[in-house]
Structure formats: structure tokens, C-alpha cells
N, C-alpha and C positions, 0 to 999 in steps of 0.2 A: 346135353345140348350145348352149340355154340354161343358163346356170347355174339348177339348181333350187333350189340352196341359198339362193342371192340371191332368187329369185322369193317362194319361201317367207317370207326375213326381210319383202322388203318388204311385201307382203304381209301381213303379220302388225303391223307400225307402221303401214300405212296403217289397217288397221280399229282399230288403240287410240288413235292419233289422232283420226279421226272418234267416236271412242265419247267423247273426253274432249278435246275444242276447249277447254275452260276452261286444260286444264293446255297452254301454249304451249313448254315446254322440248321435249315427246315428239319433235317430228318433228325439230330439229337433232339433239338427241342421237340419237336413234334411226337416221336415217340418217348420220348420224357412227358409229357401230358399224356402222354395214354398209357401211360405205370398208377400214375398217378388217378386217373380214371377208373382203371381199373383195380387199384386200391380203394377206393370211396365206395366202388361197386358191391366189393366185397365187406366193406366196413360196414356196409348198408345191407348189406343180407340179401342184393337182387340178385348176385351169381355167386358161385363155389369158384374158389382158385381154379377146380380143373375143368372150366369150364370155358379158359383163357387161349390154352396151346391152338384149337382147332379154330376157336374166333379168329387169332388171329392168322392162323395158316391161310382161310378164305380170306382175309381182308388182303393180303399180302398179292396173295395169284390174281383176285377181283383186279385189282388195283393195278398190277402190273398187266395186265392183260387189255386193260382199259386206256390204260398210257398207251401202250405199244400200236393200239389200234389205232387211233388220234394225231400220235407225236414222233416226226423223224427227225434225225438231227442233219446235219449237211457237214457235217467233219468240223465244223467249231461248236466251242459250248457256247449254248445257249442261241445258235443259230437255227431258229426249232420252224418246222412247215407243216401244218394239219396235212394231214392223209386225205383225197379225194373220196368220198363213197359213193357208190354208187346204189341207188335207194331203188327198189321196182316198187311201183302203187298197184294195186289191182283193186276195182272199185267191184263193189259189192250188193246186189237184191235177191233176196228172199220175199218169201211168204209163210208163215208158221200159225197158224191159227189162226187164221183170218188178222192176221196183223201183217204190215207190210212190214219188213226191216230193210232199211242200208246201211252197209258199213265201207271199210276202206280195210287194207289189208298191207300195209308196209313190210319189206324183206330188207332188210343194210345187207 
């Protein structure tokens, strides 16, 4: 099984990174704390070492998938413009056993 823990951090440095290419320390320190996390982890008997590669494979693709979606750049660094989305709503009634439901139904 993957580490989620690990998927999660990376994950989470990969998109501050992309948000912030100006500041060049983020990504050694930042995955220098997630060695380091992921040593405590393993110190601590929550995951097995080979439970690290695939954690962090997903956190990596999550992460930069999430940037990309969000973050363009305009030919300077740090010159960055959210992505416009465009959201459909479809609102929602039922009936299921004599209970009324409504819901809402979001697409990005």
C-alpha cells in the first residue's frame, strides 16, 4: 500500500512550488522534510520503506496535475494567473422512500 502521508506532503510542495518558482529554497527544503518524515514514519513502525516509491509517485502526478490545472505563467517567473473554470451546477430532486432529497451536482 502507498504511503498517504507521503503522497499528501508531496503533493502539497509540489503545488507551492509551482505557485512560487521565484522562491528556489521550497523544493530542497521541502522534500528534505519529507526524508525526514518519512524516516520518523518508518522509525515509528507506521510504514515499511517500500511503501515510499508509489506514495510518492502519486503525490508527485496529484500535485503537478493540480498546479497545472490552477497555474499559468505569462513568460516571467513568477508572473503567474489562475486558469478561468468553468463549473456547470445541475440542481437535484428525488424521492426514495417516502423521503424527499435535494442535492446539487457540480462538474469543473
Amino acid at each position: 500500500m502507498p504511503s498517504g502521508h507521503i503522497a499528501t506532503y508531496v503533493a502539497t510542495v509540489t503545488v507551492i512550488a509551482k505557485k512560487y518558482p521565484e522562491y528556489e529554497w521550497i523544493k530542497p527544503v521541502g522534500y528534505s522534510l519529507g526524508v525526514a518524515l518519512a524516516f520518523n514514519m518508518v522509525n515509528g513502525k507506521v510504514y515499511w520503506v517500500s511503501n515510499y516509491p508509489l506514495g510518492i509517485f502519486i503525490g508527485y502526478v496529484i500535485g503537478k496535475n493540480a498546479a497545472n490545472r490552477r497555474i499559468i505563467q505569462n513568460g516571467k517567473v513568477g508572473d503567474l494567473v489562475p486558469h478561468k473554470t468553468k463549473n456547470k451546477k445541475s440542481y437535484l430532486m428525488n424521492r426514495f422512500e417516502n423521503t424527499n432529497l435535494m442535492g446539487i451536482a457540480i462538474t469543473f
